[in-house]
MIDREN-358758 format. One record per residue (C-alpha): residue number from 0; residue in three letters; x, y, z. Coordinates in Angstrom, 3 decimals, padded with zeros to 6 digits. Layout:
N
NODE    i   aa         u         v         w
NODE  NUM  Ala         X         Y         Z
...
REM end
This chain:
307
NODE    i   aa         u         v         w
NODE    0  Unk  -130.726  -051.334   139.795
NODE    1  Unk  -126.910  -050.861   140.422
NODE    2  Unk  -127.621  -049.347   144.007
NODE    3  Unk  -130.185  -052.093   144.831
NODE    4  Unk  -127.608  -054.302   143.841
NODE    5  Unk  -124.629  -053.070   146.227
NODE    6  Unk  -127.460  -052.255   149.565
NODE    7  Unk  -128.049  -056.476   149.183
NODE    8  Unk  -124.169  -056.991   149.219
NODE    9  Unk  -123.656  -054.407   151.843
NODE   10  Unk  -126.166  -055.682   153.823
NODE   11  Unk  -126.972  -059.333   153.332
NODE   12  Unk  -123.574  -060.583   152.307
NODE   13  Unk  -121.301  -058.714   153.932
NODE   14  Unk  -118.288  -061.144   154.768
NODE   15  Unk  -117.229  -063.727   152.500
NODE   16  Unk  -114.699  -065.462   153.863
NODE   17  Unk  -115.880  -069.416   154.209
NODE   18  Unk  -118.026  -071.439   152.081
NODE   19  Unk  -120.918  -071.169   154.328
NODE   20  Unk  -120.699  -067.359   153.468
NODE   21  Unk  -119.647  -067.599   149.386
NODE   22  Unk  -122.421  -070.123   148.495
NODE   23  Unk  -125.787  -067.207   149.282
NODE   24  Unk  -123.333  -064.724   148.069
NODE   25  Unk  -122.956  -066.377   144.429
NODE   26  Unk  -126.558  -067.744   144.473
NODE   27  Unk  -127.220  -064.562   144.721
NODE   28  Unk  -124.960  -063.630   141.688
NODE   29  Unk  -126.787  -065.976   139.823
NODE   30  Unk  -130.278  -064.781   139.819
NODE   31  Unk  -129.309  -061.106   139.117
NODE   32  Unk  -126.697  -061.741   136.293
NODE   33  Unk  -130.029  -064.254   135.233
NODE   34  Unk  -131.633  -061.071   135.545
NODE   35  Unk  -130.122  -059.377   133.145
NODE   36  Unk  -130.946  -061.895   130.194
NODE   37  Unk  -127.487  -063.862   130.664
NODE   38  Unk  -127.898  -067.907   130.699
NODE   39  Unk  -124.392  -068.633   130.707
NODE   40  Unk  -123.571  -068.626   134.156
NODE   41  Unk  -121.103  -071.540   136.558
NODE   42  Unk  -119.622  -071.794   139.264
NODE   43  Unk  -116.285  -073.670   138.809
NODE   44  Unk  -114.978  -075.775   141.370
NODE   45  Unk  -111.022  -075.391   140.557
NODE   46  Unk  -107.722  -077.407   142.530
NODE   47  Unk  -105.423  -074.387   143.415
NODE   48  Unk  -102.132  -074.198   144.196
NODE   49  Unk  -102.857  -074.904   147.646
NODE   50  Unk  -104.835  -078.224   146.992
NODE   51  Unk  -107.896  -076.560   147.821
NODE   52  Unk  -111.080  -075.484   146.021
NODE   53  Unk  -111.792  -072.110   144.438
NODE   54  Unk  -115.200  -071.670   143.407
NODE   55  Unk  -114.328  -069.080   140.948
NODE   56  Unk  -117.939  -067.417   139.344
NODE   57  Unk  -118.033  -067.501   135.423
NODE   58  Unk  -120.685  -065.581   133.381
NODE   59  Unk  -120.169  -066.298   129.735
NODE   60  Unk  -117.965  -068.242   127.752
NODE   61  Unk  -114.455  -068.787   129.704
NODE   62  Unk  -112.134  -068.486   126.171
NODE   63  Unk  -113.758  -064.959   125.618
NODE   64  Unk  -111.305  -062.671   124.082
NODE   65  Unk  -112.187  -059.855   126.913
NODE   66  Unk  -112.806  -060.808   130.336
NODE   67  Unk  -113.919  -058.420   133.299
NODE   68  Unk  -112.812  -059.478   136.723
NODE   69  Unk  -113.038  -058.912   140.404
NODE   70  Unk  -112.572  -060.851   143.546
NODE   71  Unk  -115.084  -061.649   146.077
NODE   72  Unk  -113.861  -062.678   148.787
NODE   73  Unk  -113.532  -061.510   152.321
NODE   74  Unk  -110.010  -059.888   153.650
NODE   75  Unk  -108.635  -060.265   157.165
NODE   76  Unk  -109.022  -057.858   159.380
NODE   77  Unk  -105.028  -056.654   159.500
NODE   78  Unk  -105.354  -052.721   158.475
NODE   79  Unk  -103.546  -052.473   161.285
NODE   80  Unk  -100.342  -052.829   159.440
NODE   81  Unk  -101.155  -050.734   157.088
NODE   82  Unk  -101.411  -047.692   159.639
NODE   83  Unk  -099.329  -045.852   158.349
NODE   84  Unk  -100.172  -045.761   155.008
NODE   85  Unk  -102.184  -042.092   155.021
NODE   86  Unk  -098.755  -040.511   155.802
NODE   87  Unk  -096.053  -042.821   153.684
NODE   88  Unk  -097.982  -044.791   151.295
NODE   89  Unk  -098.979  -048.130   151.254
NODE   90  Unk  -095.617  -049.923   150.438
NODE   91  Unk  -093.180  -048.005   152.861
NODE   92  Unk  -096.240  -047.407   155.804
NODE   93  Unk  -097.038  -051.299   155.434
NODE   94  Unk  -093.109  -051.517   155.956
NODE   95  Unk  -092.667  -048.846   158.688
NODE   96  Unk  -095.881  -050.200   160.698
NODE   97  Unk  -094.652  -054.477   160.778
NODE   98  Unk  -090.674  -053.220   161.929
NODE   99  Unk  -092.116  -052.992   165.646
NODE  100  Unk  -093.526  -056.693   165.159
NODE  101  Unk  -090.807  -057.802   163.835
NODE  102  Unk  -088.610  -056.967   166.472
NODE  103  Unk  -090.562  -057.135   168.777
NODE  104  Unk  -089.481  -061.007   169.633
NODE  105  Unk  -085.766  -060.635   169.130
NODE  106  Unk  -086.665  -057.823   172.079
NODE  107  Unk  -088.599  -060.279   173.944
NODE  108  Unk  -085.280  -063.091   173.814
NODE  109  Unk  -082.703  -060.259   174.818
NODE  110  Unk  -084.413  -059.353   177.950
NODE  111  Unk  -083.650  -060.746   181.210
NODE  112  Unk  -086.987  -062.502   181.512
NODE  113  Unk  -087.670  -065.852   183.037
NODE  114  Unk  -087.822  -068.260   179.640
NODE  115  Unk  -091.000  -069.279   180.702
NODE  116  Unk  -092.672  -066.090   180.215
NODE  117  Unk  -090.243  -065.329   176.694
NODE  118  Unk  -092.191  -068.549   175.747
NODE  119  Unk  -095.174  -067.676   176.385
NODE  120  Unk  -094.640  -064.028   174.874
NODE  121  Unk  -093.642  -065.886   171.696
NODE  122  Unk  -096.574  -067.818   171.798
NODE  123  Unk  -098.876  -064.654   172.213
NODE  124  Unk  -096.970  -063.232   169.159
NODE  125  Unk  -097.334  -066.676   166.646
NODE  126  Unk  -101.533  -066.247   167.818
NODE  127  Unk  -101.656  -063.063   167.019
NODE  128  Unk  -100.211  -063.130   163.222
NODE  129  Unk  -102.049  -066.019   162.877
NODE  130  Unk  -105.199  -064.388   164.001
NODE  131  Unk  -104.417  -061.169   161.949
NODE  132  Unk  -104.883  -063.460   158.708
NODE  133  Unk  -107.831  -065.449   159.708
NODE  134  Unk  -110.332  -062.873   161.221
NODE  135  Unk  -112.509  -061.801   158.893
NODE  136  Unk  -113.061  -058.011   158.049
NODE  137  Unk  -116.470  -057.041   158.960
NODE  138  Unk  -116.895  -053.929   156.064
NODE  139  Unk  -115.765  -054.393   152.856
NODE  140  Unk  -117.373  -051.531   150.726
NODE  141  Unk  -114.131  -050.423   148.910
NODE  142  Unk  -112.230  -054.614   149.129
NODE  143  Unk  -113.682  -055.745   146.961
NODE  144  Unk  -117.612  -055.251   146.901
NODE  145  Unk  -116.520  -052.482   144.469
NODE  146  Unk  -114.907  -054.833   142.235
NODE  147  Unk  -117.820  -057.244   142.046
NODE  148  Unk  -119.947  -053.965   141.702
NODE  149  Unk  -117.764  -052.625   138.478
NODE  150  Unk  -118.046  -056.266   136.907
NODE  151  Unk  -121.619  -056.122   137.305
NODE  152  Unk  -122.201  -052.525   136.272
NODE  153  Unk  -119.945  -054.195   133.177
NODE  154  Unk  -122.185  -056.771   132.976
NODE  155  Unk  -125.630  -054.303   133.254
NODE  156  Unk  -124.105  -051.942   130.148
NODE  157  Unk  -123.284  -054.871   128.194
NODE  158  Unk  -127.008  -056.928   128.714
NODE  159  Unk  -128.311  -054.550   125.371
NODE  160  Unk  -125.051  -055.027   122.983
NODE  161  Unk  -125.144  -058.615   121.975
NODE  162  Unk  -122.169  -058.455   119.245
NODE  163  Unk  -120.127  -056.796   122.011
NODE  164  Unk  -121.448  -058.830   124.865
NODE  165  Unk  -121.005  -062.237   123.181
NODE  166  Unk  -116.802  -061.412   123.080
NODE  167  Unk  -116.843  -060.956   126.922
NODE  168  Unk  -117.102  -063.164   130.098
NODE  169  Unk  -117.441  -061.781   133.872
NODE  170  Unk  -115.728  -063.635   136.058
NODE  171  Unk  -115.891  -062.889   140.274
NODE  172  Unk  -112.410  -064.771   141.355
NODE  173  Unk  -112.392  -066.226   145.074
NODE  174  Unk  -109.101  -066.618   147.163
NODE  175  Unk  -107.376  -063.457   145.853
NODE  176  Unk  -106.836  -062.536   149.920
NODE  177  Unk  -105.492  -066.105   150.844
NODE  178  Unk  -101.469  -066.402   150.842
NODE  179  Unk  -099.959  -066.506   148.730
NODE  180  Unk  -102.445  -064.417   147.206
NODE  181  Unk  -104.179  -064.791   143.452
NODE  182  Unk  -105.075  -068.637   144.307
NODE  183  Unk  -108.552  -068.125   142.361
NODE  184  Unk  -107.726  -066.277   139.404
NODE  185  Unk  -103.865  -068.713   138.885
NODE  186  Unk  -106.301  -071.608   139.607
NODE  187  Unk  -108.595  -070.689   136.266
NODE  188  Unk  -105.407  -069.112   134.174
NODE  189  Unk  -103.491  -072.594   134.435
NODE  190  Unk  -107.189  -074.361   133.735
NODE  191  Unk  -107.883  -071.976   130.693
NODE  192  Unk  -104.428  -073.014   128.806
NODE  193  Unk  -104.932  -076.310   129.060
NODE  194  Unk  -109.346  -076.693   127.968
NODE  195  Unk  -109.004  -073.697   125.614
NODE  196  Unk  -104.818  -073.910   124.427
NODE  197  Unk  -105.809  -072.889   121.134
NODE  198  Unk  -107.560  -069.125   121.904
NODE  199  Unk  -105.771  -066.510   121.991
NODE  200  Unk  -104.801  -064.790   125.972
NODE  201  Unk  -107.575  -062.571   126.451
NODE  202  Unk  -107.426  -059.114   127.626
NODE  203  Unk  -108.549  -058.994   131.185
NODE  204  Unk  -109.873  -056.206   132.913
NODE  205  Unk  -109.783  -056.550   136.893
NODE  206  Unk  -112.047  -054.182   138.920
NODE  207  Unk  -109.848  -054.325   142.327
NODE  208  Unk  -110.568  -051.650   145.301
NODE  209  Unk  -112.541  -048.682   142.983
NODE  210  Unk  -114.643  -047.418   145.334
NODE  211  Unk  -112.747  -044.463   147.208
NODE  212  Unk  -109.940  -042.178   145.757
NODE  213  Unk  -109.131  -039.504   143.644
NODE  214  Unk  -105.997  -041.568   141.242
NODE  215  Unk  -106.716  -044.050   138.801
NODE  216  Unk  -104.023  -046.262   139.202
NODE  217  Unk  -104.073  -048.686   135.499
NODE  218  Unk  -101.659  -051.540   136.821
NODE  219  Unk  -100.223  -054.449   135.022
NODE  220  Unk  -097.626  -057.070   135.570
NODE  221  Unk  -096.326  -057.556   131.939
NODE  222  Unk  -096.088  -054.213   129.329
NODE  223  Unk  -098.741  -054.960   126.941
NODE  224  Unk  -100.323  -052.232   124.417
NODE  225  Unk  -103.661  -052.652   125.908
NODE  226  Unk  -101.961  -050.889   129.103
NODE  227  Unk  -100.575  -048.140   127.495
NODE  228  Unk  -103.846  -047.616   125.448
NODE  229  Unk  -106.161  -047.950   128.197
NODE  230  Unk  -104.315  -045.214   130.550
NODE  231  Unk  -104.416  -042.705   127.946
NODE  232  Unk  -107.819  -043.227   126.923
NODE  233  Unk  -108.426  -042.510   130.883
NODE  234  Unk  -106.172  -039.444   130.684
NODE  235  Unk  -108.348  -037.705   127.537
NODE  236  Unk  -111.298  -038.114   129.739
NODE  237  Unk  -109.949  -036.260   132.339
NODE  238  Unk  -109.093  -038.411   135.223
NODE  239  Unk  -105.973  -038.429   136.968
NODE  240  Unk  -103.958  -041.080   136.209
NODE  241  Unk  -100.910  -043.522   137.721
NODE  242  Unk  -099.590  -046.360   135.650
NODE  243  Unk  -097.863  -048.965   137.807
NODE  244  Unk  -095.880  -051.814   135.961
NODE  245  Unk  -094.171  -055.194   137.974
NODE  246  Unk  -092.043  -054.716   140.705
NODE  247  Unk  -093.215  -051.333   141.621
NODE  248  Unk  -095.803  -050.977   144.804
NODE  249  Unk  -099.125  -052.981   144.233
NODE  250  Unk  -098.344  -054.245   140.629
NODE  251  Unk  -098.594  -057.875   141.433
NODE  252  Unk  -100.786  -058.566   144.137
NODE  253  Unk  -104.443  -058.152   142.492
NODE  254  Unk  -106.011  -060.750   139.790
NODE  255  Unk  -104.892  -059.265   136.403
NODE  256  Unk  -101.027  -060.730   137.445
NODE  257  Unk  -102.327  -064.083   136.862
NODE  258  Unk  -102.588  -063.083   132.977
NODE  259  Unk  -100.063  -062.001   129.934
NODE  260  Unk  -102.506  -059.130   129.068
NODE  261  Unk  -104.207  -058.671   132.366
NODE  262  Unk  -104.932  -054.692   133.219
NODE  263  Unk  -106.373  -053.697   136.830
NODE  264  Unk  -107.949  -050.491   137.602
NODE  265  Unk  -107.549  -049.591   141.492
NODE  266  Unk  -108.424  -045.459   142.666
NODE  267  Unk  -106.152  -044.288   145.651
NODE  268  Unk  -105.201  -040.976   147.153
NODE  269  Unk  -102.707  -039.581   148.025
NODE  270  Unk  -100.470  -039.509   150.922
NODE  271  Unk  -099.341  -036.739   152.832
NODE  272  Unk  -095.985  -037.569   152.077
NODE  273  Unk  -096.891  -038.174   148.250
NODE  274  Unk  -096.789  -041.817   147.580
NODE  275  Unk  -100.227  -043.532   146.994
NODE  276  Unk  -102.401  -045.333   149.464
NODE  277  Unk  -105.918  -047.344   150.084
NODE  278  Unk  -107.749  -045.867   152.667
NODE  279  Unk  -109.247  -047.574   155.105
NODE  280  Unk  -108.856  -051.141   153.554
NODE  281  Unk  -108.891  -054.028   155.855
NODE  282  Unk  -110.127  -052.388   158.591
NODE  283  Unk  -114.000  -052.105   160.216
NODE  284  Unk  -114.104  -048.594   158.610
NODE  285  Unk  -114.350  -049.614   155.162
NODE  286  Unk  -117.708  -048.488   154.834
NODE  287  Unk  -117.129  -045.710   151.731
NODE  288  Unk  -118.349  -046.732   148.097
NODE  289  Unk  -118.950  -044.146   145.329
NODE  290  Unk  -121.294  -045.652   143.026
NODE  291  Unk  -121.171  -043.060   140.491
NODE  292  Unk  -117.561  -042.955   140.508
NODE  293  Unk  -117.938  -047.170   139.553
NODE  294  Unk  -120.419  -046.479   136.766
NODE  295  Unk  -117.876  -043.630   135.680
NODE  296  Unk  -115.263  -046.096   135.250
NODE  297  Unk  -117.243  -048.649   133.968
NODE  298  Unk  -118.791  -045.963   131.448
NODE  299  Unk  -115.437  -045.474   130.119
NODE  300  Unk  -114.224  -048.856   130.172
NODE  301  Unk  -117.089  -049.452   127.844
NODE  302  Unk  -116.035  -046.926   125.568
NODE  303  Unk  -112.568  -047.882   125.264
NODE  304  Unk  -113.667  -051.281   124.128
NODE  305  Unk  -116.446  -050.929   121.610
NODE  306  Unk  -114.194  -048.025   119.793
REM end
């Protein structure tokens, strides 16, 4: 059921970047989280910061005390900048790989070029960043199908357990990839305090790129026990772990930053200088998903909560 489940989103919804893309995608949520006996199921229009609308995908009830996330949408295509990432890392290669853009127009000014062919240069460079954000990636296997496939392998183990299922919610976030990043998941956060102020913050557990890599990196943005419990749980079983806490590499840029008690789980590998990497994310070759290393995780994650 799980692989049937990823072929249709590798296949059929591949890019979901505009509406026109998201609505088939999460009508086609619907009917397989219907599927699997839940009845609870919305799609919530929310205003985000950007005076837009998310259309964030909620199974369950939205004060649950343990929520399992993932985004859905559709990255740019912009891996270039991340190209050297397999030999730095993905911090300092994102870094190393934008310093020729950057200077690139100061370069441009300096030289003794008619101004206007500088302006025109210029005007090359403004289309191109622009264009960088707004193309859509045409493979997203690893970012983040294997997200929405780890919340609905959640999902599948839970279907059986109704004491433990009736505590959670599933939530697929949209906007996560549009600056400044996390629209969807602040969007239903800020929402959440204000139609359910008196439950307690939930613990959320994002499934962000968990398709390809060897690390389990367990990030969160604020140092919560749930953190600390979940990485060593991970550790007993045997899987090689990285915790990452705010302010250090990809801490705050996934969905889990957008709560006090928020948790993501994100595999990487290594680079060949040391520091930890995504392979091949944003970029047409992101065509790799281990599904038995997803119902691994989600196996585990499972475990961790009905102990």
């Amino acid at each position: 059921m799980l692989s049937n489940f990823a072929q249709t989103l590798f296949t059929k919804h591949k890019t979901r970047m505009w509406l026109k893309e998201k609505a088939p995608f999460l009508a086609y949520c619907q009917e397989e989280f219907k599927a699997l006996g839940y009845d609870e199921i919305q799609v919530m229009p929310q205003k985000n910061c950007l005076d837009k609308t998310s259309h964030n995908f909620v199974v369950g009830r939205p004060d649950a005390e343990i929520i399992f996330t993932a985004h859905y949408d559709t990255p740019a295509r912009n891996g270039m900048l991340l190209l050297l990432a397999p030999i730095f890392g993905l911090l300092l290669g994102g870094i190393i790989a934008q310093i020729p853009l950057i200077i690139l127009p100061f370069l441009i000014i300096s030289l003794p070029i008619p101004l206007m062919y500088i302006n025109l240069a210029n005007l090359l460079l403004i289309l191109f960043f622009v264009a960088i954000f707004v193309v859509k990636n045409p493979h997203n296997h690893n970012d983040n199908t294997s997200g929405v496939i780890g919340v609905y392998k959640m999902a599948q183990i839970l279907a059986d357990k109704p004491e433990l299922r009736d505590r959670c919610a599933f939530i697929l976030f949209d906007h996560e990839e549009v600056l400044p990043g996390l629209v969807g998941s602040r969007a239903f956060a800020a929402w959440r305090k204000i139609a359910h102020h008196n439950s307690p913050d939930p613990l959320v557990i994002n499934f962000d790129c968990i398709g390809v890599g060897d690390v389990l990196t367990i990030m969160t943005k604020k140092k919560h026990d749930h953190w600390t419990a979940l990485a060593q749980f991970m550790e007993n079983r045997g899987m090689k772990i990285k915790k990452m806490k705010s302010g250090i590499g990809l801490s705050g840029t996934s969905d889990h930053a957008s709560f006090s008690r928020g948790v993501s789980f994100l595999y990487q590998k290594r680079s060949l200088l040391g520091p930890l990497y995504m392979p091949k994310i944003h970029t047409g070759r992101d065509k790799i998903c281990d599904l038995e290393q997803i119902e691994e995780l989600a196996t585990a994650v499972y475990e961790y909560i009905d102990k």
